[in-house]
C-alpha positions in Angstrom: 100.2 80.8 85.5 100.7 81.2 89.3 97.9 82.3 91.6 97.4 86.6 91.1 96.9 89.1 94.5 95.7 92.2 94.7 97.1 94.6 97.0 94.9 97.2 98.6 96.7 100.6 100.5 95.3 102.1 103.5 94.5 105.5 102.9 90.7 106.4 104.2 88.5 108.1 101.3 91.2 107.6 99.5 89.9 104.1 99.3 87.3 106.1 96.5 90.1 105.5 94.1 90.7 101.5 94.7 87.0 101.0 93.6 87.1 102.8 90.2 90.2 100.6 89.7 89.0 97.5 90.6 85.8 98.2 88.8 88.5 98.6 85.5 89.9 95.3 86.6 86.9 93.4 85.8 86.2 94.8 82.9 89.2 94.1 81.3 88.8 90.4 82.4 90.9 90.3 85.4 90.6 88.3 88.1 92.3 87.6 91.4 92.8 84.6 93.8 93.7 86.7 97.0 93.2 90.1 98.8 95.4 92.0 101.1 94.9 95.2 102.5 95.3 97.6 105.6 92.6 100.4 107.0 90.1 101.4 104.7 91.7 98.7 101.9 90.9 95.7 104.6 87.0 96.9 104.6 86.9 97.3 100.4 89.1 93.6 100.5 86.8 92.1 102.6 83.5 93.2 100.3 85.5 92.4 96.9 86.0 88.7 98.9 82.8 88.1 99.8 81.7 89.0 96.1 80.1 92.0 97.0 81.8 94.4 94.9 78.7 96.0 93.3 77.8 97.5 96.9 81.3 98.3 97.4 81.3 100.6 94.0 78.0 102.0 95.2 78.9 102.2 98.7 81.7 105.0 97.8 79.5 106.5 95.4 77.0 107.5 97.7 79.7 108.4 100.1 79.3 110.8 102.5 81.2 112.1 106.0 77.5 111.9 108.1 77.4 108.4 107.0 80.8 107.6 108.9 80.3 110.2 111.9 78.3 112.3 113.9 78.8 115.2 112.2 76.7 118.0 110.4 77.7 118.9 106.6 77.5 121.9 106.0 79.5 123.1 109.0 82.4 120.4 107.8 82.5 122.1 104.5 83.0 125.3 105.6 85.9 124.3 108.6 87.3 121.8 105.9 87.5 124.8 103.0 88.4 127.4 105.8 85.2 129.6 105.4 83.5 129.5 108.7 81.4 131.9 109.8 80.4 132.1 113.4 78.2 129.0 114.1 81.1 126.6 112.2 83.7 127.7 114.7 81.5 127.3 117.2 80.5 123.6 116.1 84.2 123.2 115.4 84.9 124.2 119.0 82.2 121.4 120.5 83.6 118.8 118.1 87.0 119.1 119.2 86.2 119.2 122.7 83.8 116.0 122.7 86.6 114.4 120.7 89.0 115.5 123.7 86.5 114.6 126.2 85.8 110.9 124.4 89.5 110.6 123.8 89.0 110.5 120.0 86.4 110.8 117.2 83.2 108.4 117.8 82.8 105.5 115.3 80.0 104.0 116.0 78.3 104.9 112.5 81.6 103.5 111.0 81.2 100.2 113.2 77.8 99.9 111.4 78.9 100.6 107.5 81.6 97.6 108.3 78.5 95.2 109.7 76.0 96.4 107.2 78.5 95.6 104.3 80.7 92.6 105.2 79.1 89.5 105.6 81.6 87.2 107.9 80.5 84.1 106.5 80.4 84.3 103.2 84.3 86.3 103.6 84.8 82.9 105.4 83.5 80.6 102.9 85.2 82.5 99.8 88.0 80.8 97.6 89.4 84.1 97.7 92.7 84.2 100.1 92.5 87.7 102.5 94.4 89.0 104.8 95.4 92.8 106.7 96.5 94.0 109.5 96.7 96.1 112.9 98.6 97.0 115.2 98.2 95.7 118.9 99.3 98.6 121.3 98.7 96.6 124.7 101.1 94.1 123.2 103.1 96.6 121.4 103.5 94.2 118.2 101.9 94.5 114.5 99.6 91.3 113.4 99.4 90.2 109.9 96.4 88.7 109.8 94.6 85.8 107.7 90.9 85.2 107.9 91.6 81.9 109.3 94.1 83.3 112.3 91.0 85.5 113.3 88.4 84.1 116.2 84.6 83.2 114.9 82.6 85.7 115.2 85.5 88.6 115.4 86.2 89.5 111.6 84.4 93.2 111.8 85.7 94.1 114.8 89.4 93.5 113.5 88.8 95.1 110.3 87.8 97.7 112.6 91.3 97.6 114.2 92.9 97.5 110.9 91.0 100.8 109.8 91.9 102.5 113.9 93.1 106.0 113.0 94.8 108.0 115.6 92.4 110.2 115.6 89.9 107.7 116.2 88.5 106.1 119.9 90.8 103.5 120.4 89.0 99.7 120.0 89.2 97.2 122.3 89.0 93.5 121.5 89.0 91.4 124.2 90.4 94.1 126.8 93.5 95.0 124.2 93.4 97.9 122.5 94.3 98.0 118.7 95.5 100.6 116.2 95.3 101.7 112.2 97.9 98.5 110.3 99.4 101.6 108.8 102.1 102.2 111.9 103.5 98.3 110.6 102.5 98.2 107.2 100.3 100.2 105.2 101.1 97.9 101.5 101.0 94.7 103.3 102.4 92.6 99.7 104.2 90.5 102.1 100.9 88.8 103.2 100.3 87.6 99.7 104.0 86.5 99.2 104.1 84.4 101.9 101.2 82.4 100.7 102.6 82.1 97.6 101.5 84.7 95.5 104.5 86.1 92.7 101.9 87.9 90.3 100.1 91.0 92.7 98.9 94.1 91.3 99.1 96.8 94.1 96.6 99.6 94.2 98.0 102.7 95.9 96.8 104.9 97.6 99.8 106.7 99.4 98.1 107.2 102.4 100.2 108.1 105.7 102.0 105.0 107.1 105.3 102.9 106.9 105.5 100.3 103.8 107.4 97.5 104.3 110.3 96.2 102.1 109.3 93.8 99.5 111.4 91.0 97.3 111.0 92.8 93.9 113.3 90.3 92.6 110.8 87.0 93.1 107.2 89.0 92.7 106.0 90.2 89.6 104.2 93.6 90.9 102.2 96.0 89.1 101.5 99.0 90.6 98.4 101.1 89.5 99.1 104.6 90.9 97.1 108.2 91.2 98.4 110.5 88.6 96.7 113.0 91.0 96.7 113.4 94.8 93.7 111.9 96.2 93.2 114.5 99.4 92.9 114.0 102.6 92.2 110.6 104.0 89.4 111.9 106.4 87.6 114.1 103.9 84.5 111.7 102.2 83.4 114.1 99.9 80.6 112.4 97.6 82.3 114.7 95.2 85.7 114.3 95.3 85.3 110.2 96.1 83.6 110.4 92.3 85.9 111.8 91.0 89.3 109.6 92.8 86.9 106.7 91.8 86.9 108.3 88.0 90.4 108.5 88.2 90.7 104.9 89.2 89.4 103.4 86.9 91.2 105.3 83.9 94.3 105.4 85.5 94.1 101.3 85.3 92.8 101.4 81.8 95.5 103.7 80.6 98.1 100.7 82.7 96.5 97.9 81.0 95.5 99.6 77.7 98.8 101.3 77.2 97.1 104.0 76.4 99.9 107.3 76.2 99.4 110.6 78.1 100.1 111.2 82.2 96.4 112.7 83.0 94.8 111.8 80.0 93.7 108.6 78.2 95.3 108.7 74.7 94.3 105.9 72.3 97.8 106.5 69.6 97.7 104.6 66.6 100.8 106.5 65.1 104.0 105.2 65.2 107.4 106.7 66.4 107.7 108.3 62.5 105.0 110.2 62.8 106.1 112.2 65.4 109.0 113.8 64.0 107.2 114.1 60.7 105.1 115.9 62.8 107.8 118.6 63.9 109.6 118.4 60.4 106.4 119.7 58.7 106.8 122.8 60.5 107.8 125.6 58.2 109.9 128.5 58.8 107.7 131.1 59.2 106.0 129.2 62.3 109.6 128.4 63.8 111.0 132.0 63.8 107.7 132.3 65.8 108.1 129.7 68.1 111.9 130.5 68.4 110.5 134.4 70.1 108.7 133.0 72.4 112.1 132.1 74.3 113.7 135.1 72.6 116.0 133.0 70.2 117.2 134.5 67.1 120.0 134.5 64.4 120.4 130.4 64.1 119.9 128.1 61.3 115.7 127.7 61.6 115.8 123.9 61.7 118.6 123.4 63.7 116.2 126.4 66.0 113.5 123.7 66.2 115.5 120.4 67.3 118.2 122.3 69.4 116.6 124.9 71.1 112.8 125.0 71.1 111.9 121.8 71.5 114.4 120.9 74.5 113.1 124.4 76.1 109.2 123.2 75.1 110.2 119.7 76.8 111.3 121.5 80.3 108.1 123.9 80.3 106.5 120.4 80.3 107.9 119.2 83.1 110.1 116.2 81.1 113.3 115.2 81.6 116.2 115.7 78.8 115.2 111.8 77.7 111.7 112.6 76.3 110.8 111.7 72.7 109.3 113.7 70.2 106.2 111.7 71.4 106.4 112.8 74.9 106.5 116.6 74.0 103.6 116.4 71.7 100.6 114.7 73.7 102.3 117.1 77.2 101.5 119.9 75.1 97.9 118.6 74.1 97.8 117.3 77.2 98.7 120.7 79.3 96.2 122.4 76.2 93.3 119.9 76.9 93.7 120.8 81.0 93.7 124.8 81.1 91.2 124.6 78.3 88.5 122.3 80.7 88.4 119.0 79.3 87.0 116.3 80.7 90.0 114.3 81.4 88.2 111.0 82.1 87.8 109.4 79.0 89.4 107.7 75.9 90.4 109.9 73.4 92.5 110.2 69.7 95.1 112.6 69.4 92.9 114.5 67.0 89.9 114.5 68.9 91.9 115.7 72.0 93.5 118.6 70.4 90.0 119.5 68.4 88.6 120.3 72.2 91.1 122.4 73.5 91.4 124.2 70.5 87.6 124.9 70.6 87.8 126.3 74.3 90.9 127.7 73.8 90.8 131.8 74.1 93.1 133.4 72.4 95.1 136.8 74.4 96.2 139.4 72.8 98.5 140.7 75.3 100.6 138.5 77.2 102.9 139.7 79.8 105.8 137.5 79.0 105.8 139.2 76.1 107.1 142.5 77.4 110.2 140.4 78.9 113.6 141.3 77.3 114.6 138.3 75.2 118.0 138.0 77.6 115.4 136.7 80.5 113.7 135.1 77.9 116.7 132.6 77.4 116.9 131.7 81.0 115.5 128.5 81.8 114.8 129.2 85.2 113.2 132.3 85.0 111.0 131.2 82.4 110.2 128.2 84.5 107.7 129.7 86.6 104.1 128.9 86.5 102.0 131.9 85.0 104.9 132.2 83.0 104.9 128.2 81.4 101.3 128.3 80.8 101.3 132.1 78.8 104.3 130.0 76.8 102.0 127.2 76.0 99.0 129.3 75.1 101.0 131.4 72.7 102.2 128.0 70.8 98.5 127.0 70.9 97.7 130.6 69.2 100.8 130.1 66.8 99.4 126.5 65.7 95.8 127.2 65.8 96.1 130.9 64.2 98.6 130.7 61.7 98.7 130.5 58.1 96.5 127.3 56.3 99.6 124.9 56.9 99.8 125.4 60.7 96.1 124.0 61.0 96.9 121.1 58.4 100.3 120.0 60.9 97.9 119.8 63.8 95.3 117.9 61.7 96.4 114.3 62.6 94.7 112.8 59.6 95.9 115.1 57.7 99.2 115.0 58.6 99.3 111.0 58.6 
């Protein structure tokens, strides 16, 4: 086996999410040969490099914005959430005008994290292959960068460079002035190929920036991807970079793992039988129920379930016309498990998941779908609408969880197996 990269997006606190990921990496015995990134995936690159990634996993978990700028907290929040009383517009008002006035935001605290946590040397002395990049605007050219193309003494001030957001003061280097990699190449999986990496897992981040194209056809790329937006790239939240790094780290597991579900980590020993057993078992009773919901009536029961209800059920989902009798299943646990509260970071069985949601689910009697005419019922796109999917789902979770002794014993996945 060839030499394996890793490929690290720019994206700011979105950089939360590469450390959960990489921290699932390891544990699942994975190692790499060589590191690429751009922006905020230079600065965690360089620390995974050096062999620091402990401080980098504890370095976004103690995250927080006064650690990277001048700023005070509390008056963020409230400009970030748009809740500002009088003294937050006021600070917002100075900060924008010492940003004008300094011809972007200060980063001298930033300047520091890089130096307290990168050590040039032993980035220098790694096995590890790393590279990123920057822009150069005094030369008006992008520069792919390898440690050994950079100048002794230089590496934090480049990966500085690399991490140059717009918004930032521009840095100098040696009287040029530099900008964030992301206006070349924000996925730089070139840098790898071209030292002869063909096996690169890229962590994205899809932060703001152009992406070069890339030879799918000679590199074996896996691509570990947020199954939830990630925010803003300047908002470093201690909260929400727990939370992208939770999400990380399961999103990887649930790559490597196999594990089934889009938001949720489903451990599924059943095979493909089970599944329409599943929907078979149903009996008529809960069917004619299922088949009001949508305001169908006067078909064959049966041929109700598999030609109406289910393809309807599968586009209240948010699946295409392809999706298995599987798919339809854990989206509906899945959507259940979500508007019921649970946790979605962790491993669960089918059972176990549906047990939750059924315990936090709250039954309504009244349901304003309900008093819809069953003509409106029967088009798609009206029933399409938000409020409108989730009262659909809740009333199935009520028709499953509610019925008659059989309903509970189809939902009961030992049972049922």
């Amino acid at each position: 086996m060839g030499k394996l990269g890793l490929v690290l997006e720019g994206g700011g606190a979105k950089g939360a999410y590469q450390a959960g990921a990489y921290k699932a990496l390891l544990e699942l015995g994975i190692e790499v040969d060589g590191v690429s990134g751009t922006s905020i995936g230079a600065i965690n690159g360089a620390m995974i490099v050096q062999g620091a990634f402990p401080e980098c996993y504890e370095m976004w978990r103690e995250i927080r914005p006064s650690k990277l700028f001048n700023v005070d907290e509390g008056h963020l929040k409230r400009i970030i959430g748009f809740d500002m009383d009088e003294k937050s517009l006021a600070y917002a008002v100075k900060m924008l005008k010492e940003i004008m006035e300094n011809n972007g935001m200060d980063t001298t605290l930033m300047k520091q994290m890089i130096r307290d946590n990168i050590d040039e040397k032993r980035v220098r002395d790694s096995k590890m292959d790393f590279g990123f990049v920057t822009v150069s605007l005094t030369d008006m050219k992008p520069l792919e960068l390898y440690k050994e193309d950079i100048p002794e003494g230089k590496l934090h001030d480049y990966i500085m460079a690399s991490a140059s957001v717009p918004v930032f003061k521009l840095e100098k280097i040696e009287n040029k002035v530099y900008v964030d990699g992301g206006f070349h190449d924000n996925m730089p999986v070139n840098l790898l190929a071209r030292k002869g990496y063909e096996d690169i897992i890229v962590i994205r981040s899809f932060g703001m920036g152009r992406v070069q194209k890339v030879d799918h056809e000679k590199l074996n790329i896996k691509y570990i991807t947020p199954s939830e937006p990630l925010g803003r790239i300047l908002d470093f939240d201690n909260e929400k970079a727990r939370k992208n790094m939770k999400m990380g780290y399961y999103d990887t597991l649930r790559i490597y793992k196999k594990y089934r579900g889009r938001k949720y980590c489903l451990d599924v020993d059943e095979g493909e039988d089970f599944f329409m057993d599943f929907f078979l078992n149903f009996d008529e009773e809960t069917i004619l129920r299922m088949g009001k919901v949508f305001g169908i009536s006067g078909i064959p029961w049966r041929r109700m379930l598999f030609e109406h209800i289910l393809p309807r059920m599968a586009a209240v989902l948010g699946l295409n016309d392809e999706a298995t009798y599987e798919d339809i299943l854990i989206g509906f646990l899945e959507h259940q498990a979500k508007v019921s509260g649970v946790d979605r970071f962790a491993v669960y069985k089918m059972r176990e998941l549906f047990e939750l949601a059924k315990e936090n689910h709250r039954p309504m009697e009244k349901r304003m779908f309900n008093k819809l005419p069953d003509f409106v019922k029967q088009n798609e796109l009206l029933m399409l609408s938000r409020g409108v999917k989730d009262e659909i789902l809740a009333e199935f979770m009520d028709i499953l969880t509610n019925g008659n002794e059989s309903h509970a014993a189809f939902f009961s996945i030992e049972n049922a197996n």
